[in-house]
C-alpha positions as CSV (number, residue, x, y, z in Angstrom):
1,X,-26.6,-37.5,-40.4
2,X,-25.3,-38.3,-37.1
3,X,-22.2,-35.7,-37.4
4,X,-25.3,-33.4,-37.0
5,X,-25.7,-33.3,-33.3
6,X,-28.8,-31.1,-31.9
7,X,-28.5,-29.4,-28.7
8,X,-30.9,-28.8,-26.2
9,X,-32.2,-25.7,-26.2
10,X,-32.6,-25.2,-22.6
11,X,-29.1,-25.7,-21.7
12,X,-26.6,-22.7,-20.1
13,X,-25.8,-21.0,-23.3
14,X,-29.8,-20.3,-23.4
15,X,-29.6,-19.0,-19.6
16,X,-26.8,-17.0,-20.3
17,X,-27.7,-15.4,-23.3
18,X,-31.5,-14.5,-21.7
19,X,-29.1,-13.0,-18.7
20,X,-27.1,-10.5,-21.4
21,X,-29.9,-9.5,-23.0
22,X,-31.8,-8.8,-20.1
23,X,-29.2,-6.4,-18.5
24,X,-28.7,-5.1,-22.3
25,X,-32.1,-4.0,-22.3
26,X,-31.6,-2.4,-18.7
27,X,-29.1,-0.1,-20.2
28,X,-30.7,0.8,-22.9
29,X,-34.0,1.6,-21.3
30,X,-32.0,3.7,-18.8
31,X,-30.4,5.4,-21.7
32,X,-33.7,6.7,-23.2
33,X,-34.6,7.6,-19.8
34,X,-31.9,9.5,-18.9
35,X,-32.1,11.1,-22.5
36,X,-34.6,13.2,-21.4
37,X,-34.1,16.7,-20.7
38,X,-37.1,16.8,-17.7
39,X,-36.1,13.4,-16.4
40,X,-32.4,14.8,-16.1
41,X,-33.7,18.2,-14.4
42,X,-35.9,15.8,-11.5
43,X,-32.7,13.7,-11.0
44,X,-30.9,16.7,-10.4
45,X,-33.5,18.2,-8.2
46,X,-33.1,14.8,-5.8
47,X,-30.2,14.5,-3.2
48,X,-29.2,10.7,-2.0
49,X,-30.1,11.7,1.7
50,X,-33.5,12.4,0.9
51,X,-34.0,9.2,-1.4
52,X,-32.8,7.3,1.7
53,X,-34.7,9.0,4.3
54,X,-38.2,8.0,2.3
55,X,-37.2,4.8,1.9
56,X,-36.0,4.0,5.7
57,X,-39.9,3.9,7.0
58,X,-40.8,1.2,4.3
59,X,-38.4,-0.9,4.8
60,X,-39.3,-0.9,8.3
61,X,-42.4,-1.5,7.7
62,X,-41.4,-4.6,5.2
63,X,-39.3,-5.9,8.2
64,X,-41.8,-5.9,10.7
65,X,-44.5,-7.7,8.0
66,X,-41.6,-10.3,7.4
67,X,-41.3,-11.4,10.9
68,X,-44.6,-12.2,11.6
């Protein structure tokens, strides 16, 4: 019975394997999402200038909260 070793079941191989399937189930939820025919038609509506221009005031707002 000692030729039967039992590993831990916290070790790297755990960590590792919760990290794959983690980003696998990213993907996949972004596939069904972007599967969409009206979530395809908003994204296509949006330009990258005006995603970054709404986001510039919160993060300035973030910054100032984080150095007080």
């Amino acid at each position: 019975m000692e030729a039967i070793q039992r590993h831990d079941a916290q070790g790297p191989d755990t960590d590792t394997m919760m990290l794959f399937g983690g980003v696998a189930m990213l993907v996949f939820g972004a596939g069904l999402l972007l599967s969409n025919r009206t979530v395809r038609q908003y994204l296509g509506q949006v330009s990258p200038g005006d995603l970054i221009g709404s986001a510039v005031p919160d993060v300035q707002k973030y910054m100032k909260l984080r150095a007080m």
